[in-house]
Each structure stands twice: as structure tokens, then as C-alpha cells.
C-alpha positions in Angstrom: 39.5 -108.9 104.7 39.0 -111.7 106.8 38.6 -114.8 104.5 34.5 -115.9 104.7 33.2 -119.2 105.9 31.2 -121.5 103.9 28.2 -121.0 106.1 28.5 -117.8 105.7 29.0 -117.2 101.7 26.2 -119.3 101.5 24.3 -116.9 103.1 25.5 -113.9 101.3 24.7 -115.1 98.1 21.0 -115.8 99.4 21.4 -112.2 100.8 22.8 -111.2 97.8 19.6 -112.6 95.6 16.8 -111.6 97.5 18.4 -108.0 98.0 16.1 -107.3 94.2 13.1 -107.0 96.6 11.0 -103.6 97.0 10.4 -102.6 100.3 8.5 -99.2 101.1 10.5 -96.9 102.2 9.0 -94.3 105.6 8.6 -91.6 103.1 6.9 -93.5 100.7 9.5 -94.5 98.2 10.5 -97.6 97.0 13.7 -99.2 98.0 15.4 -102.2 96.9 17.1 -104.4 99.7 16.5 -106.5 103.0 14.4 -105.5 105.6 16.2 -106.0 108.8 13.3 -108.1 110.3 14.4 -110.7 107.4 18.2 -110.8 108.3 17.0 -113.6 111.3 17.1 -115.8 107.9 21.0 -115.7 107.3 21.9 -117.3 110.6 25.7 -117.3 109.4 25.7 -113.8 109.1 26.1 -111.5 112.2 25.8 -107.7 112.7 29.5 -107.5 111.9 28.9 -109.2 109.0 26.2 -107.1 107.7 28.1 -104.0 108.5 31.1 -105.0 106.4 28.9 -106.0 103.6 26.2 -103.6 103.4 25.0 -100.6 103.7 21.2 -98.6 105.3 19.7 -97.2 102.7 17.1 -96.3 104.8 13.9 -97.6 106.7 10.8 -99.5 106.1 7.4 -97.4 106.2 5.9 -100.4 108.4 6.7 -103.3 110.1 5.4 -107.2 110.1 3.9 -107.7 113.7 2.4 -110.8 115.0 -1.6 -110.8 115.4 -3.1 -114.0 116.3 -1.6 -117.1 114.6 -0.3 -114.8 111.7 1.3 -111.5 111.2 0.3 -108.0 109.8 2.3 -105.3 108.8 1.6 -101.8 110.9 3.0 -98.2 110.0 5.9 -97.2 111.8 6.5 -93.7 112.9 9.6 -92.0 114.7 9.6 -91.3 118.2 10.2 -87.7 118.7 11.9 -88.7 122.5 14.1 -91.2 121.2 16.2 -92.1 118.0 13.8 -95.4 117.9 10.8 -96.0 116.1 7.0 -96.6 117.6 4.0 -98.8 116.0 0.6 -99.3 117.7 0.0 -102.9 118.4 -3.1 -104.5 116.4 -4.3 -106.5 119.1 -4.2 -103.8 122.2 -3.9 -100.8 120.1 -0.9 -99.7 122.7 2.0 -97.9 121.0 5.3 -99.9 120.9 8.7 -99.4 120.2 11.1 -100.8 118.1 14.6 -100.2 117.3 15.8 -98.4 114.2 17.6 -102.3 113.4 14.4 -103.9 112.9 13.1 -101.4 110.2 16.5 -100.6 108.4 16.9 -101.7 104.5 20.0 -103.5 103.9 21.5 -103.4 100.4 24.6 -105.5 99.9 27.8 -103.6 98.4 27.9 -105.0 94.9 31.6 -104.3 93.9 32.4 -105.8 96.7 30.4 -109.0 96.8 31.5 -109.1 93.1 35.3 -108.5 93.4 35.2 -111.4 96.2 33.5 -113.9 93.6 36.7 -112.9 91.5 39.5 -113.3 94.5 37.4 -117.0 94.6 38.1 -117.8 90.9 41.5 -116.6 91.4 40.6 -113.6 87.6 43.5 -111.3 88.0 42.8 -107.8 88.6 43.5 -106.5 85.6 40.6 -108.7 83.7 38.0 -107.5 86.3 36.7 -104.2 84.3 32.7 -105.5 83.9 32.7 -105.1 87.5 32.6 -101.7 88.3 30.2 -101.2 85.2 27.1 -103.7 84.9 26.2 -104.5 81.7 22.8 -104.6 82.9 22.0 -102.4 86.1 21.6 -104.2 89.5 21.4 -107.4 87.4 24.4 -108.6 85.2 27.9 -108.1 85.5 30.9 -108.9 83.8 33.5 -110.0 86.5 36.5 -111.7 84.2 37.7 -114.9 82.5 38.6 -118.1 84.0 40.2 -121.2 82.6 37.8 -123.7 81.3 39.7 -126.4 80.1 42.5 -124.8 78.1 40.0 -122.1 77.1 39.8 -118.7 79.0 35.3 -117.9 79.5 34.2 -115.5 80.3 32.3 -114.9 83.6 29.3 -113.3 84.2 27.1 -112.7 87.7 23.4 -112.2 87.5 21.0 -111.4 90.1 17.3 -112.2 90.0 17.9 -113.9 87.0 14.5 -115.4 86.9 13.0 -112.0 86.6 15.4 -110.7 84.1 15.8 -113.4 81.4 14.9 -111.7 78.3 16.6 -108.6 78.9 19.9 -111.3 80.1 19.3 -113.9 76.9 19.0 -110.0 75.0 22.6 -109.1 76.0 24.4 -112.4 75.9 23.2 -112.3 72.2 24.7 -109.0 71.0 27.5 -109.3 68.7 30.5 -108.0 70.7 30.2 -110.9 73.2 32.0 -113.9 72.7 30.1 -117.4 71.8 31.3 -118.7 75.1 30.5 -117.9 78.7 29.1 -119.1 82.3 27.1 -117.1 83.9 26.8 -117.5 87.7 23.5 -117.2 89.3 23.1 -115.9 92.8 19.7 -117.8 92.7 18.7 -121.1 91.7 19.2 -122.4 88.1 16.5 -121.6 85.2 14.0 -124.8 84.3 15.7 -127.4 81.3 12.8 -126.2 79.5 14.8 -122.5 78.8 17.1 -122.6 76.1 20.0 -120.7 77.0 21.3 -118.3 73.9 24.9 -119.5 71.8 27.1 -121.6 74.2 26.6 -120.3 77.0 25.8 -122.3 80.7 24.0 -120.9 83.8 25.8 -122.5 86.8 24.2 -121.6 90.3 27.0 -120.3 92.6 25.8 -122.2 95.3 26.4 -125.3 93.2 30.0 -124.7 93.0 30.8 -123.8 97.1 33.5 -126.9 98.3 31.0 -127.9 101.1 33.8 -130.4 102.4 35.6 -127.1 103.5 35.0 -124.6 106.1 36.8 -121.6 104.7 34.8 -120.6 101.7 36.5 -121.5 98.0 35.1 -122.5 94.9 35.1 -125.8 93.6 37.1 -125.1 90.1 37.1 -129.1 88.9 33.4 -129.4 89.6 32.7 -125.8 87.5 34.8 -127.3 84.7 32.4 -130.1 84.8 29.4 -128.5 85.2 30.5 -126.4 82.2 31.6 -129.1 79.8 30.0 -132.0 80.9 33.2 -134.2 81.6 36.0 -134.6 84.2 38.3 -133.3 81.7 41.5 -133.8 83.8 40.5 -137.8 84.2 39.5 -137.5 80.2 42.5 -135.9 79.0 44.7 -138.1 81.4 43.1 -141.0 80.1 42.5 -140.5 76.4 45.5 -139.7 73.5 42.8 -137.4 72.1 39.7 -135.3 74.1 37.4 -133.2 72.4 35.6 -130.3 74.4 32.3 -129.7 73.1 31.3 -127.0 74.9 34.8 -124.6 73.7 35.1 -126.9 70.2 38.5 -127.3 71.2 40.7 -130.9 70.0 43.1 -131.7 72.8 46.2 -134.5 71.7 47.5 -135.3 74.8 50.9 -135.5 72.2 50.6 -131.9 71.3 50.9 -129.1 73.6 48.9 -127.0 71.8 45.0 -127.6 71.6 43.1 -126.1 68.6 39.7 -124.2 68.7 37.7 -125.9 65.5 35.3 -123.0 63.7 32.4 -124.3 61.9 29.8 -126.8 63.1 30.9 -128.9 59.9 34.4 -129.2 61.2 33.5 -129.8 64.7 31.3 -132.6 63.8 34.2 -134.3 62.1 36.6 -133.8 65.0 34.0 -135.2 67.3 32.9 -138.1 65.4 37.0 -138.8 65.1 37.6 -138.9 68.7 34.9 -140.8 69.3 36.0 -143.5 67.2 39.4 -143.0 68.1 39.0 -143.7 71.6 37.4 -146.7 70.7 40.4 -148.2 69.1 39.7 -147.2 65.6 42.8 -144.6 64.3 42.4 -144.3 60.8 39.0 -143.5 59.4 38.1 -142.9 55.6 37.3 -139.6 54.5 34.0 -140.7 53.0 32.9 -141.9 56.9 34.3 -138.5 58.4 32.7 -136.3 56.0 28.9 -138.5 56.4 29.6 -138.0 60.2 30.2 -133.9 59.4 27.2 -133.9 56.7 24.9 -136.2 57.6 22.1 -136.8 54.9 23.1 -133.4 53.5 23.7 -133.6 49.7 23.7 -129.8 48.5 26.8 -127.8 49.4 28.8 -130.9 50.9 32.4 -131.6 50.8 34.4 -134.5 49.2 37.7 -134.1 50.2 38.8 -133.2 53.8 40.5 -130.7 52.1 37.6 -128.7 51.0 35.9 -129.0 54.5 39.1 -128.0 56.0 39.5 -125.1 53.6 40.7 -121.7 55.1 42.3 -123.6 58.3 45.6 -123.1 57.9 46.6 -125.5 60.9 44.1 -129.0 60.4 47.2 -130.9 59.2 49.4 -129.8 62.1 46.3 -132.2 63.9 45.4 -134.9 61.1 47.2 -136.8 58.9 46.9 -139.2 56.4 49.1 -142.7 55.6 47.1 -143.5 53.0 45.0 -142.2 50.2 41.9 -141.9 51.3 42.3 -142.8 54.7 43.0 -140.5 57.8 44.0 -140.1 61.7 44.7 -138.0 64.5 48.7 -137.0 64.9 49.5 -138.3 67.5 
């Protein structure tokens, strides 16, 4: 298929969005698409365009005709001469034609919008499974797992998310999820004041689109911040140790293989340890980690990192200790 331009993906991720709409249908029932009088809106996106990305699904009941300074909307009816349509003007009560275009409901093809988000984040076929079986029906889908960091996330597409979020927040909960994802909204993003469930971000897709470039592709270094927070490959590039909050994952820039830290406990010592790493300070006492880890917690707290390592069978492949008492990133 002939690669998309930015203009235009822009477009058909609006298209996309708004396709949630009801229209009524001529017989009386209730579609879900655009209206062909609204496709004026998605300038980038031509007949050909709509033809390759949606399908007719059938025809509005009525149509939005200018009276006076405004518009009303006016029963259509099929002309039995013609394959058009005819309406009887509000203003001169003369019977008009229109052409089938105008009245036509567009839905957008959502495998295929879907599988092109994939092609964009460059998820393999064979991870792509969610797509051709929503997890919720004409609003969620699964599409794959990209690289976040050194992490594989999953990635999720919702539509109408603003209208959906309880049943959404419902499913990312569920146990047989992972605690990580980034769900891409075909609309805008959800107020601050929305906490979003387990570690999970909600990323616009709009926000992500290079602009600088005229053939569409998706920013992948702004995503990664947008997810985490940080430039990782200027942190990482920059820094003998990075810690990824989002994934809880330790990066040494000395060992090739990052570990995942389990447990807030443990994560708040790993964090508090970079942190004072990078600012010159290698060896910390164990009593200063473990206050960063606990805080003013006195019931249930360790005293060795031992214990609050305890059942990690690979913390001293990452810290060590030159001293009694006294430890340090291995780096």
C-alpha cells in the first residue's frame, strides 16, 4: 500500500476517532460512522483515500441543509428515477437532489487502520494477535509490544476513550495483563486529574506523528520519552548508571544486561542509589539506602540489604560491597 502522508494520517486518526458517532440510518437504525457531509473536514483525505480505508455501511435518514444563517437537518428519500436521493428544501419547499455521496456512512476498516499503526511501530507480525480480536468491541485493541527502553510494552489502541474509561481502566486492571503498557489514543489525552490504573501511560497518537517529515512515521525517541519521562539514550549515554522508573529497570552502562527490580521496597533503593550516584557519591551505607527504601516505616523493615534483597537471586551481580557496611553500584 502506498505509504500515507503526514497530512493525511493525521486525518485518519481524527477520522478514525470520530467514526464512534451515531448517525440514523434511512430505515431508522442506528449506525456508527461518518456522514459523508462531514468528510469536507479531512482535507488530506480524498475519495481515493476513503475508498481504500473505509467502507458504506449505508445512508443517513436525513441530511443537514442550510436555512438562513444556520442549518437544519431534512428527511431524505430515494428518487424512484434516479439512483440519487431527493430532500424538500426548508426555505422554498421545492424538492432537491442530492447524490448518494453526501448521505453515505463511512466506517473506517479497523484491522487495517490498526495493522498500519503496527507497520509504524515496526511490532512484528507475529506479536500482532489483539488485533484481529478487540479486547473491548469497537474500542480497545491489543496491537503488539514495542521497545521501551530495554523493556518490550505492550501496546494498546483505544477509540473514544473519553467515553469508555471505566470499562478501559476495568480491563487494564484484570489480572492477565501485564503492569506495564501505553495505550495510544485516537483522541486527545484524558485530564491530569484521571489517575490512570498500575503503570500504565495514555499517549495521544497524534502526539507522536514526526511533523518534520512528510511521509508519515512515528516518532519512536519522543514515545520513549513521553513514556518514561527522560531522553533515555542521552541519560544512558551520559550516566554509568540510569534507572527507568516507569519499567523499574537498573541500567549499568558497564553491564549489558539491565535488571527489572520487583517490589516498591527494592525499587526505592535502586532509585535513591542512582540518584546519589550520579551525583558523585558511589558508596552509600546500608542504613541510608534502607531509610531511602523505608522511609519512617519501623514495623516489617529490613536491616541488612540482604533481607530487603531476599529472594533476588541476581542483586549482587548489580551491587557490591568494599566494606562492611558500606555499598555501590558494580560498575
Amino acid at each position: 500500500m502506498r505509504a500515507l502522508s503526514t497530512h493525511s494520517l493525521l486525518d485518519l486518526i481524527r477520522l478514525f476517532e470520530q467514526s464512534v458517532q451515531r448517525v440514523v440510518g434511512e430505515d431508522g437504525q442506528i449506525l456508527t460512522g461518518i456522514p459523508g457531509w462531514k468528510l469536507r473536514q479531512y482535507e488530506a483525505l480524498d475519495s481515493e483515500h476513503i475508498s481504500k480505508w473505509c467502507d458504506c455501511i449505508g445512508y443517513a435518514g436525513y441530511y443537514p441543509t442550510p436555512y438562513g444563517n444556520d442549518h437544519c437537518d431534512v428527511d431524505v428519500f430515494p428518487n424512484d428515477d434516479s439512483n440519487r436521493y431527493l430532500y424538500r428544501c426548508p426555505e422554498t419547499f421545492r424538492l432537491r437532489k442530492i447524490e448518494p455521496e453526501e448521505i453515505a456512512i463511512y466506517h473506517p476498516r479497523e484491522e487495517q487502520f490498526l495493522n498500519a499503526m503496527a507497520d509504524l511501530l515496526d511490532i512484528p507480525l507475529a506479536l500482532r494477535s489483539g488485533i484481529s480480536k478487540a479486547d473491548i468491541q469497537g474500542i480497545l485493541w491489543r496491537i503488539g509490544k514495542v521497545r521501551v527502553g530495554h523493556t518490550l510494552t505492550d501496546v494498546w489502541v483505544a477509540r473514544g476513550l473519553a467515553l469508555s474509561v471505566d470499562a478501559v481502566f476495568q480491563r487494564l486492571q484484570q489480572t492477565d495483563l501485564s503492569d506495564l503498557g501505553i495505550i495510544l489514543t485516537a483522541g486527545n489525552s484524558l485530564p491530569a486529574i484521571i489517575t490512570v490504573p498500575r503503570h500504565y501511560r495514555i499517549i495521544p497518537i497524534k502526539e507522536v506523528i514526526d511533523s518534520t517529515q512528510n511521509t508519515a512515521r512515528i516518532d519512536m525517541e519522543k514515545l520513549n520519552q513521553l513514556v518514561t519521562g527522560v531522553n533515555l539514550a542521552n541519560e544512558i549515554s551520559m550516566s554509568p548508571v540510569h534507572f527507568d522508573e516507569y519499567t523499574n529497570t537498573l541500567n549499568i552502562r558497564t553491564n549489558p544486561a539491565p535488571w527489572m527490580i520487583r517490589g516498591p521496597k527494592q525499587a526505592a533503593a535502586i532509585k535513591y542509589m542512582v540518584e546519589q550516584t550520579n551525583k558523585g557519591r558511589g558508596e552509600l551505607s546500608a542504613a541510608e539506602i534502607l531509610n531511602a527504601a523505608y522511609g519512617a516505616q519501623s514495623i516489617g523493615r529490613s536491616r541488612r540489604m540482604q533481607n530487603l534483597f531476599s529472594g533476588n537471586e541476581v542483586w549482587r551481580d548489580y551491587i557490591t560491597s568494599h566494606r562492611k557496611g558500606f555499598w555501590e553500584f558494580h560498575i
